[in-house]
LUMSEKE-119105 format. One record per residue: y, z, x of N, C-alpha, C, O in turn; residue number from 0. Coordinates in steps of 0.1 Angstrom, whole numbers. Last residue first. Example, Ala and Ser with C-alpha at 12.3 -4.5 7.8 and 13.67 -1.06 7.14 Angstrom:
[site [-22,71,128],[-11,71,137],[0,79,129],[11,80,134],1];
[site [-57,78,132],[-45,78,123],[-33,78,132],[-33,85,142],0];
***
This chain:
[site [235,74,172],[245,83,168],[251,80,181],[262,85,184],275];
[site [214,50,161],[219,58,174],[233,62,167],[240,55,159],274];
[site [185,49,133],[206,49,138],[208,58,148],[205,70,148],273];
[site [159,40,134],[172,45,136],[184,48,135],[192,43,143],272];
[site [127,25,112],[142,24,121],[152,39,120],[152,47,111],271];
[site [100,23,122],[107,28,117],[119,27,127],[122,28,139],270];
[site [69,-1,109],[78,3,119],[95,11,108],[100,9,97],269];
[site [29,7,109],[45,8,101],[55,2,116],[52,0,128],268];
[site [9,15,116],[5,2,110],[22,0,105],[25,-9,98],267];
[site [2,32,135],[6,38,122],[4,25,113],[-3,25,103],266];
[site [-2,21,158],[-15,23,153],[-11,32,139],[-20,38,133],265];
[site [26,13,165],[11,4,167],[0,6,156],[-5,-2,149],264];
[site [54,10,152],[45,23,156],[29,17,152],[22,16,142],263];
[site [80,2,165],[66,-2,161],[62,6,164],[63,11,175],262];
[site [117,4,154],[104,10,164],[91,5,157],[91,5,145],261];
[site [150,-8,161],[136,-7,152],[127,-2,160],[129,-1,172],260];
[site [181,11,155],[167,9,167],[156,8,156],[152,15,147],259];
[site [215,0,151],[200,1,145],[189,0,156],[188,-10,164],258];
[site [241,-8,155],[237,7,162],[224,6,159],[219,12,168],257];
[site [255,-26,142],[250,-11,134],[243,-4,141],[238,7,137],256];
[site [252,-46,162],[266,-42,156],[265,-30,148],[275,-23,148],255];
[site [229,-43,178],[236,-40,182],[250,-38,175],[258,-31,181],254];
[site [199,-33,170],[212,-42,161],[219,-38,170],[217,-26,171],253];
[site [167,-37,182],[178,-32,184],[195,-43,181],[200,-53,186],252];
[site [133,-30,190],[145,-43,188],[155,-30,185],[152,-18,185],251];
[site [106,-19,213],[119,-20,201],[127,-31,202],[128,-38,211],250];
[site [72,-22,218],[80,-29,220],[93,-26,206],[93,-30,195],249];
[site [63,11,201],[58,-2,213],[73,-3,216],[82,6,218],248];
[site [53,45,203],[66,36,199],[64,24,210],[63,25,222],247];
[site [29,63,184],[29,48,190],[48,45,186],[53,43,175],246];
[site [24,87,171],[28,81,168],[35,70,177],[47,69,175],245];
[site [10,118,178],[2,102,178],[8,91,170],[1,84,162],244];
[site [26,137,177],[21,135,158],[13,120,163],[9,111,154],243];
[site [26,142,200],[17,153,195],[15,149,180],[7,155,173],242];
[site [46,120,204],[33,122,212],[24,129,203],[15,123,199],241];
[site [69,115,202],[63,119,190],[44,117,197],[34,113,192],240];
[site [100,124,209],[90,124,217],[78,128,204],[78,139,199],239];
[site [132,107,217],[124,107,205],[114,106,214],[112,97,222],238];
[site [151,108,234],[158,106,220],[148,110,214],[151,117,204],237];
[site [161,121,266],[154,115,256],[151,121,245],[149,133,244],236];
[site [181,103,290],[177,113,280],[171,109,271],[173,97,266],235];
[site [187,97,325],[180,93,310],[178,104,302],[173,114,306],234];
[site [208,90,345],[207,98,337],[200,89,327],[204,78,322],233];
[site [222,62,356],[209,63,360],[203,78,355],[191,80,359],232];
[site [248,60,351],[247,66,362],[234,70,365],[232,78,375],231];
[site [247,44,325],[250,34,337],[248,45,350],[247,40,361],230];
[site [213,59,309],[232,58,315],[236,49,325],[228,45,334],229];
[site [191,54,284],[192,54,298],[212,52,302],[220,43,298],228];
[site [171,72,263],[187,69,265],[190,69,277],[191,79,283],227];
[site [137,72,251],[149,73,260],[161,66,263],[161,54,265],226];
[site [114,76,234],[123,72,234],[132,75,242],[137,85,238],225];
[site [74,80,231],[85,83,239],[101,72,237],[98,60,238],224];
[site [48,70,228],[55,79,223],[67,84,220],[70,90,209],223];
[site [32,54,245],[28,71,238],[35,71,231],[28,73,221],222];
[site [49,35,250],[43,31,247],[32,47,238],[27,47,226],221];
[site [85,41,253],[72,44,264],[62,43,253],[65,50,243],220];
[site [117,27,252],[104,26,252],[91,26,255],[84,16,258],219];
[site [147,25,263],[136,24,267],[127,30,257],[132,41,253],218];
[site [188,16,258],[172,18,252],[160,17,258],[159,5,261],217];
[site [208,16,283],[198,10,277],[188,23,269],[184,34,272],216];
[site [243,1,300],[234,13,293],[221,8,286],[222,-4,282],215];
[site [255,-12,316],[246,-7,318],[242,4,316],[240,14,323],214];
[site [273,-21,289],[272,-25,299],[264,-15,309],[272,-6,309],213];
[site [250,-14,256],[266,-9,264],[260,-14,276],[248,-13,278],212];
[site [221,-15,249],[232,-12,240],[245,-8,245],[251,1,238],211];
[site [196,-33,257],[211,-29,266],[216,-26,254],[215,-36,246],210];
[site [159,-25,259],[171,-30,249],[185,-23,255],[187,-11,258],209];
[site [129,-26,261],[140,-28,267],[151,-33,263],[152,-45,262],208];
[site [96,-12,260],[104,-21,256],[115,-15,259],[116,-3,261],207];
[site [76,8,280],[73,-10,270],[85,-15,264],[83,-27,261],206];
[site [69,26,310],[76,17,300],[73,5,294],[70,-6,300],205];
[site [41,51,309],[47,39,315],[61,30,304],[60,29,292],204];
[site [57,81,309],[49,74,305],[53,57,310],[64,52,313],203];
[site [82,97,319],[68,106,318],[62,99,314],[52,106,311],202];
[site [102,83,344],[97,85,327],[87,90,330],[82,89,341],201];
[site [114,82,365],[106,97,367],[102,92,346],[100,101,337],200];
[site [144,59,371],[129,66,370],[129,79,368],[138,86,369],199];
[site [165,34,367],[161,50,364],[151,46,367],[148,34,367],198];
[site [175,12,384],[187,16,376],[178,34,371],[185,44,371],197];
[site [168,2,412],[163,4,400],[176,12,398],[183,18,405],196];
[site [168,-39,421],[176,-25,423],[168,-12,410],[163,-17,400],195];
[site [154,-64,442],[152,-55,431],[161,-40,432],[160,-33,441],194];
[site [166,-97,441],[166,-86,449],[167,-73,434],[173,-72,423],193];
[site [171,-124,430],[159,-117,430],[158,-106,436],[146,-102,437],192];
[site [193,-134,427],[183,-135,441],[176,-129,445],[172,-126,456],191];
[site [202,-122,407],[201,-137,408],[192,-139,420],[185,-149,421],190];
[site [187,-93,407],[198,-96,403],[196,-115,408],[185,-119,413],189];
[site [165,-70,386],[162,-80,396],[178,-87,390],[182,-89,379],188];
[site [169,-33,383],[177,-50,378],[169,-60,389],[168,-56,401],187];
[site [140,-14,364],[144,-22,373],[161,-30,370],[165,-32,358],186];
[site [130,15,356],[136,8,354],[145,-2,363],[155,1,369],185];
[site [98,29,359],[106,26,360],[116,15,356],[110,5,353],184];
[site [72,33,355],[77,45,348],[91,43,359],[94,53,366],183];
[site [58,4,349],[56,16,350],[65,29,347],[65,33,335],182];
[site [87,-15,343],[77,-13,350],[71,1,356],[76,9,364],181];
[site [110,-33,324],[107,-22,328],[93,-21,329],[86,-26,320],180];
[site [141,-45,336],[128,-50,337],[119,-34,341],[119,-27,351],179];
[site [165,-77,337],[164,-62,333],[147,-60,334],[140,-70,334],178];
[site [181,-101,353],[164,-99,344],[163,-82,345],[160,-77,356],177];
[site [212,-113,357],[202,-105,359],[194,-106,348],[197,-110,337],176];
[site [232,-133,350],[219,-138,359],[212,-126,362],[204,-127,371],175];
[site [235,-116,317],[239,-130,326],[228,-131,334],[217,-129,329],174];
[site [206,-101,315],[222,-93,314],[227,-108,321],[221,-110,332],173];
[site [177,-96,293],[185,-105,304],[202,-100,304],[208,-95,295],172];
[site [147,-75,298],[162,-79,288],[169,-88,300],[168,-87,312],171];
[site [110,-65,287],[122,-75,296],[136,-75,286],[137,-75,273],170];
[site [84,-46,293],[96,-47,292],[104,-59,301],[104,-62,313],169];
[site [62,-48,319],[61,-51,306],[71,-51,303],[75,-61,309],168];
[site [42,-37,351],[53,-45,343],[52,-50,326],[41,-55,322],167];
[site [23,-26,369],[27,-24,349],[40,-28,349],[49,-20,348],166];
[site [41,-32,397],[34,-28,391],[35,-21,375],[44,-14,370],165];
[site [45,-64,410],[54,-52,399],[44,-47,391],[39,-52,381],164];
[site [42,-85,424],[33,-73,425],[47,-71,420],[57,-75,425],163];
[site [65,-111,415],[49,-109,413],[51,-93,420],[63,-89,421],162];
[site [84,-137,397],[80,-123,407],[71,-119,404],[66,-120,393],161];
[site [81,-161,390],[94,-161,395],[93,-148,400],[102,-146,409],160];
[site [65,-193,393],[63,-176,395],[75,-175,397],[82,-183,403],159];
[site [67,-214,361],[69,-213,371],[66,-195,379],[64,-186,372],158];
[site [67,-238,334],[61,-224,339],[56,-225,356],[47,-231,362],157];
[site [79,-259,315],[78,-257,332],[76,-243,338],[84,-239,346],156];
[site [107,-263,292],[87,-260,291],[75,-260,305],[63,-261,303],155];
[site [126,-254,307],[127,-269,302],[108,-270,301],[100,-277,308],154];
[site [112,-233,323],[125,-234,321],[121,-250,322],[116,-256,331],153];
[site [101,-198,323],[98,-213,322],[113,-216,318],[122,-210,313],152];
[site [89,-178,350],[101,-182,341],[94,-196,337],[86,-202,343],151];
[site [70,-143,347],[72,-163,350],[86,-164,343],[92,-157,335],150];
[site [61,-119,368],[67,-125,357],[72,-139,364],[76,-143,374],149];
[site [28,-98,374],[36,-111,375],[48,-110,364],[47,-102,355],148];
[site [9,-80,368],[22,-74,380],[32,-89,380],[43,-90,386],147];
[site [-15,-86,354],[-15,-93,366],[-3,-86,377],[-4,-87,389],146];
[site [-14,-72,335],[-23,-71,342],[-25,-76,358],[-31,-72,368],145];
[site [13,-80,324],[15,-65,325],[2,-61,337],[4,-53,345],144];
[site [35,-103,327],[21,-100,326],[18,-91,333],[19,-91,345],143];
[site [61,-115,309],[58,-106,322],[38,-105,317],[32,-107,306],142];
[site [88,-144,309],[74,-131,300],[66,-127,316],[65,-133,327],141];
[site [115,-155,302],[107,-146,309],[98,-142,305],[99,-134,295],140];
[site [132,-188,293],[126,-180,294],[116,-169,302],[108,-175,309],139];
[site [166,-198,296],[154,-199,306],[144,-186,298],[149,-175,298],138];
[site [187,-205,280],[174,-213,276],[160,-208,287],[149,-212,287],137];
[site [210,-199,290],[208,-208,296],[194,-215,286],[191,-227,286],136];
[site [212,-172,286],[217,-177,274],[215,-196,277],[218,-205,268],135];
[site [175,-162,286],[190,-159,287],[197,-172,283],[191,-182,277],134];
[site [149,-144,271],[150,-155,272],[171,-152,277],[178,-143,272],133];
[site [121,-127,271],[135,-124,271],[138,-141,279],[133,-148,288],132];
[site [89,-110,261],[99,-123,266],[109,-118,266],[111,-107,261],131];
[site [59,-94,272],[72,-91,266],[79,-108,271],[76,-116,280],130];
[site [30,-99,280],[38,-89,269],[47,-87,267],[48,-78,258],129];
[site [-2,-112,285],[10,-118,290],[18,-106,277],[12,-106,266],128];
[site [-24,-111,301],[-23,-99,296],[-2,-103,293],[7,-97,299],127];
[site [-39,-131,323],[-42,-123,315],[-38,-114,301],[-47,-110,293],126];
[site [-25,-162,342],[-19,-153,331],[-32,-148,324],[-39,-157,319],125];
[site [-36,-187,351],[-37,-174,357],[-35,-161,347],[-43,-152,346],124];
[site [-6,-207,337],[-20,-203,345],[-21,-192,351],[-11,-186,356],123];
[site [3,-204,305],[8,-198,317],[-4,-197,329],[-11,-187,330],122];
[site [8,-227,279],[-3,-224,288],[5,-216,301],[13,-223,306],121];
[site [25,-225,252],[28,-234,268],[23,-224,277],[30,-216,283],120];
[site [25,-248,224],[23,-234,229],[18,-238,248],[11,-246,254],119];
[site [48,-260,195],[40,-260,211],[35,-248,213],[38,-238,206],118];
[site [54,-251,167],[63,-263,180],[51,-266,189],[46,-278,187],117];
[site [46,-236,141],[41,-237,155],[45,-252,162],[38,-262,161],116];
[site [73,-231,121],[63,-236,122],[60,-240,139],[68,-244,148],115];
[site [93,-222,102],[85,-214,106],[70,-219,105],[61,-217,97],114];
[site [119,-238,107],[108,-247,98],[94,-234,100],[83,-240,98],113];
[site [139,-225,116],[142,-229,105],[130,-232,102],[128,-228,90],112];
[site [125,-217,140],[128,-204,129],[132,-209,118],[130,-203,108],111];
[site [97,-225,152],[108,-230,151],[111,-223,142],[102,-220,134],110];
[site [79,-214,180],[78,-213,170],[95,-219,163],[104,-216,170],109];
[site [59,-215,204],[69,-220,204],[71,-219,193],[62,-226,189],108];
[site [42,-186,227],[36,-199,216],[57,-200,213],[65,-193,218],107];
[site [28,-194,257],[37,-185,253],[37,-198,238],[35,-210,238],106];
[site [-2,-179,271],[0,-188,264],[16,-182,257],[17,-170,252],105];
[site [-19,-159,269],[-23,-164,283],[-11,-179,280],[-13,-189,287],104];
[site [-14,-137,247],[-18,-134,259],[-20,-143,273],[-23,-139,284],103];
[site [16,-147,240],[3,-143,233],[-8,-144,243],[-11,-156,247],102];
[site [49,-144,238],[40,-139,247],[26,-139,236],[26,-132,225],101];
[site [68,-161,216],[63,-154,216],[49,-155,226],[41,-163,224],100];
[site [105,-177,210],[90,-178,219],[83,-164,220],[89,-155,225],99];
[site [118,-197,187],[111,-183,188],[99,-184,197],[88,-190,196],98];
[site [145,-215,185],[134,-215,190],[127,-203,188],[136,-194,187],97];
[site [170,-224,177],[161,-226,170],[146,-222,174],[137,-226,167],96];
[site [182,-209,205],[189,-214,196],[176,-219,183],[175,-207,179],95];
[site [160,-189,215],[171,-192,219],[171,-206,212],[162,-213,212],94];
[site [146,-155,214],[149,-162,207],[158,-172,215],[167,-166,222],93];
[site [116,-138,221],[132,-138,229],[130,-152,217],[120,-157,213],92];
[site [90,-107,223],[95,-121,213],[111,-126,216],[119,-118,211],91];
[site [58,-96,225],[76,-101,231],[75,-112,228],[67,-122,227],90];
[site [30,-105,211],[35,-93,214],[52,-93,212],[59,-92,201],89];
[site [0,-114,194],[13,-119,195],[22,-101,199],[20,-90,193],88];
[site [-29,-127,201],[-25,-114,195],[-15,-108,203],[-17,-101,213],87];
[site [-32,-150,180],[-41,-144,186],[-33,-128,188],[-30,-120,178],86];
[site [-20,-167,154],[-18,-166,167],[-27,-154,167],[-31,-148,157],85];
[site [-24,-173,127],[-34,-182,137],[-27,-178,149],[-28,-187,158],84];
[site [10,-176,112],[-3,-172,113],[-6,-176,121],[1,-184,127],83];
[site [47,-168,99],[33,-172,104],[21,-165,109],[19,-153,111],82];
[site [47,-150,78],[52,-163,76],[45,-175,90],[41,-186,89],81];
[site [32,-133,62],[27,-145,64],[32,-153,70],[27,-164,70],80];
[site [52,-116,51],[42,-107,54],[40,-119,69],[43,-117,81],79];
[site [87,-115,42],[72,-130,46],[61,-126,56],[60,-131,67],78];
[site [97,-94,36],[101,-108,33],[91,-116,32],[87,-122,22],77];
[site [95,-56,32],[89,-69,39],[97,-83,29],[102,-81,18],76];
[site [125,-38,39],[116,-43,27],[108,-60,38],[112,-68,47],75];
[site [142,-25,56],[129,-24,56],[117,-29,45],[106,-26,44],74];
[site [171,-33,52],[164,-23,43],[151,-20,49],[147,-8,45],73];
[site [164,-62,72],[173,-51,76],[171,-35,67],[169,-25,74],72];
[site [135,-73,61],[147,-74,57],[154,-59,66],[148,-48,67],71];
[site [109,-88,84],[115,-77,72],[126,-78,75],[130,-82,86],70];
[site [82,-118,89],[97,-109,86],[99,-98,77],[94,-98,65],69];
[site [56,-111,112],[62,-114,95],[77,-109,100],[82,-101,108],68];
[site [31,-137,133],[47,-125,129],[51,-127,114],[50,-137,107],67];
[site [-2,-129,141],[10,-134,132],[25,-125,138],[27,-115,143],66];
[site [-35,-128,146],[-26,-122,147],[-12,-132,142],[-14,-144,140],65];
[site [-62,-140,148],[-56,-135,132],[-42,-125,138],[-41,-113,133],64];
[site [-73,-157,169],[-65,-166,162],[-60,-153,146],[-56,-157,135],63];
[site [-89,-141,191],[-92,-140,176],[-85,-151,167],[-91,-153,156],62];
[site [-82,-136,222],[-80,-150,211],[-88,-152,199],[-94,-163,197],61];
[site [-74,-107,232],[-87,-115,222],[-81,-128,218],[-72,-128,209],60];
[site [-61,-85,234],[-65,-93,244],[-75,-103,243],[-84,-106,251],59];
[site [-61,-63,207],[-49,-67,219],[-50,-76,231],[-40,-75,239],58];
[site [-77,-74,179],[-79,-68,196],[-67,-74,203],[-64,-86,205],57];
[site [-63,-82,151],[-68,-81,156],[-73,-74,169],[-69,-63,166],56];
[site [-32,-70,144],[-42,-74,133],[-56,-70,143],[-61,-58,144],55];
[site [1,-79,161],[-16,-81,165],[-26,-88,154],[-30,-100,152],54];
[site [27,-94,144],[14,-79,140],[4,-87,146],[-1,-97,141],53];
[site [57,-88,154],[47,-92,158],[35,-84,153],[32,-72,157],52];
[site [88,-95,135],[72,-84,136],[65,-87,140],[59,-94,131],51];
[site [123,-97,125],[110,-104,131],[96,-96,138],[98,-90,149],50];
[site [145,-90,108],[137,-86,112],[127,-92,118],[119,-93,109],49];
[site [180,-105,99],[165,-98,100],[155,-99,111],[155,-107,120],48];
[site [211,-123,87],[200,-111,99],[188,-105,92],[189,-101,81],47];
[site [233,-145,82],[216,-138,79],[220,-128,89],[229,-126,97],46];
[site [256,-160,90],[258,-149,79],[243,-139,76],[243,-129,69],45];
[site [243,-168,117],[251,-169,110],[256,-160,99],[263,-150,104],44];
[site [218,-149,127],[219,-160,127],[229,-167,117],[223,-174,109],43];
[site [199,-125,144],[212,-128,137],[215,-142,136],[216,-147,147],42];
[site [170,-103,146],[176,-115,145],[187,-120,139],[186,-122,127],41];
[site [152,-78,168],[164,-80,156],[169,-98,160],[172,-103,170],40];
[site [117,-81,166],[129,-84,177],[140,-87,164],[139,-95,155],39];
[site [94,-55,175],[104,-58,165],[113,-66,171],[119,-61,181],38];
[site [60,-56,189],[72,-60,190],[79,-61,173],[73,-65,163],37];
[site [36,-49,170],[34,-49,183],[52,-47,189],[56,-36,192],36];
[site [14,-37,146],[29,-41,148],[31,-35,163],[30,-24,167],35];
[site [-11,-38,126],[-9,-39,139],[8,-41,149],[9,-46,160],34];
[site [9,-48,105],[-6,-50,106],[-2,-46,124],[7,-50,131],33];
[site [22,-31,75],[21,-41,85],[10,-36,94],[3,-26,92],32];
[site [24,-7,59],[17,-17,53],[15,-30,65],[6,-38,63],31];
[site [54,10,55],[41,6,64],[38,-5,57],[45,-11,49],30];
[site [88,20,70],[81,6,61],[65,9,68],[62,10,80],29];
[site [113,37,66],[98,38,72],[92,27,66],[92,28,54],28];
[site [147,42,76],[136,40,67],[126,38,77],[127,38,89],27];
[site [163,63,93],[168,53,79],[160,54,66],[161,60,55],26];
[site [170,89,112],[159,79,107],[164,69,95],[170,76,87],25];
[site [185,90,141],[187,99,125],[178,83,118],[181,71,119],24];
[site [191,98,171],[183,94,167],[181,94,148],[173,103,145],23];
[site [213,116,192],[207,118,186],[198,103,178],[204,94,185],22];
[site [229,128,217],[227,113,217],[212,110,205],[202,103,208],21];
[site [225,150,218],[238,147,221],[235,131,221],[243,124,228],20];
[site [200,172,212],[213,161,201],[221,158,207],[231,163,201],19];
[site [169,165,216],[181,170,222],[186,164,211],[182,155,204],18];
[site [145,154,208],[144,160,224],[160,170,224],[161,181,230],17];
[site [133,149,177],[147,151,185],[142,159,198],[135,170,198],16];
[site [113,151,163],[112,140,173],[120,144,177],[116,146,189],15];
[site [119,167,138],[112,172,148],[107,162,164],[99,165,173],14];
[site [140,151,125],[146,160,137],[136,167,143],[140,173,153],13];
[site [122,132,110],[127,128,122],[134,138,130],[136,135,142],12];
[site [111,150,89],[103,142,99],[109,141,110],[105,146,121],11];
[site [134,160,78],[128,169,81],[120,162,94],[120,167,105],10];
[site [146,138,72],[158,143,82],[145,154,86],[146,157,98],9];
[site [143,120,53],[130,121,60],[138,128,73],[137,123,84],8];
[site [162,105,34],[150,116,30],[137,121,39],[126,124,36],7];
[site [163,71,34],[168,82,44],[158,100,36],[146,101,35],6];
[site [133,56,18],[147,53,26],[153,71,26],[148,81,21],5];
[site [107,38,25],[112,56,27],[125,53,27],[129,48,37],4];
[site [88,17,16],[101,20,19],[104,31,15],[104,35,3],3];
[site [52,7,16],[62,17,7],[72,17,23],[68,16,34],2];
[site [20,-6,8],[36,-9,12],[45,2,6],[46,4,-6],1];
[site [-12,0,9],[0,0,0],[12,0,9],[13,8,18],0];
***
């Protein structure tokens, strides 16, 4: 059964609170989704919504029953269905009509007006492929979390663009920097590839990567874990739901409303925020 919680849940969500000075205040709760891997916020003229990668299936399986559905900014599902037959769909970077989604060895091409499979562009070698971030040039990133690699493709041309990074997963693009989070740190690879890290010491490996202010970010620890990272390399953290076994994957994030979506993998839901 599908159900929208809307705000009424101050009890649930302030036992997540690590702290209040950079607090976290729940909206809504949508379940009913499948496996929900990545949320990537979408704006596109007068629209905006939701984009949901649901596994469904094994996280490393070419089963063909994994998908993305849309939900509405409310949290009301749109198009459970909208597409299907991907295997088992994680990071998701958007650039001008395009939707490219990481599916484990293969990044699939999806067109947002016709929500229909374009291409899908074989990564050799690639195991375990999990996050994209595409910059404003069209170059896309996806990282492979198994292998320590990330590729760029650029004009459908999959290329190495860095390799031993250990658990690599998370990606965000800043102009010519690739943001980039790896094990239980936070990287800048800058145009020349030279690696700076912006935080460490997370207590879990990092999965998703979101800039909300010029080197400020959203992170994402795969247990559990939400953290507020500072341009002075201070992280605090927002939301530790470990002990209720509540899965925060890959987040999206509204930047004009402040909105943090969260996948909570094995709840089968995702729940949104408001950064205070």
């Amino acid at each position: 059964m599908i159900s929208v919680l809307l705000l009424g849940l101050a009890a649930f969500s302030s036992c997540l609170w690590a702290n209040d000075s950079y607090p976290l205040e729940q909206q809504w709760l949508t379940e009913g989704l499948r496996t929900p891997e990545s949320v990537l916020y979408y704006a596109h003229k007068d629209d905006a919504l939701l984009l949901v990668s649901e596994i469904e299936g094994q996280g490393a399986e070419a089963d063909g029953k994994g998908g993305i559905a849309k939900v509405g900014l409310d949290g009301k599902i749109i198009d459970q269905d909208w597409v299907r037959g991907l295997s088992a769909p994680k990071g998701m970077g958007v650039h001008q009509d395009k939707l490219y989604v990481a599916d484990i060895n293969e990044v699939v091409v999806i067109s947002l007006s016709a929500g229909k499979v374009l291409k899908k562009i074989p990564v050799a070698d690639s195991t375990f492929l999990n996050d994209v971030a595409v910059n404003a040039q069209g170059d896309v990133f996806v990282s492979d979390s198994h292998t320590g690699k990330i590729h760029r493709i650029v004009k459908d041309k999959v290329e190495l663009y860095l390799s031993d990074i250990k658990a690599v997963n998370g990606l965000a693009t800043v102009g010519t920097d690739l943001i980039i989070g790896a094990d239980n740190k936070l990287w800048r690879a800058d145009k020349d590839k030279k690696m700076h890290v912006l935080a460490e010491g997370f207590a879990a490996q990092i999965d998703g990567v979101e800039m909300t202010a010029p080197g400020e970010y959203l992170v994402s620890c795969w247990v559990g874990l939400i953290y507020y990272v500072y341009s002075d390399g201070r992280s605090e953290l927002l939301v530790d739901s470990r002990e209720q076994k509540i899965n925060t994957a890959d987040i999206g994030y509204d930047p004009e409303r402040r909105i943090v979506y969260v996948p909570n993998f094995f709840k089968d839901s995702v729940t949104a925020y408001q950064l205070k």
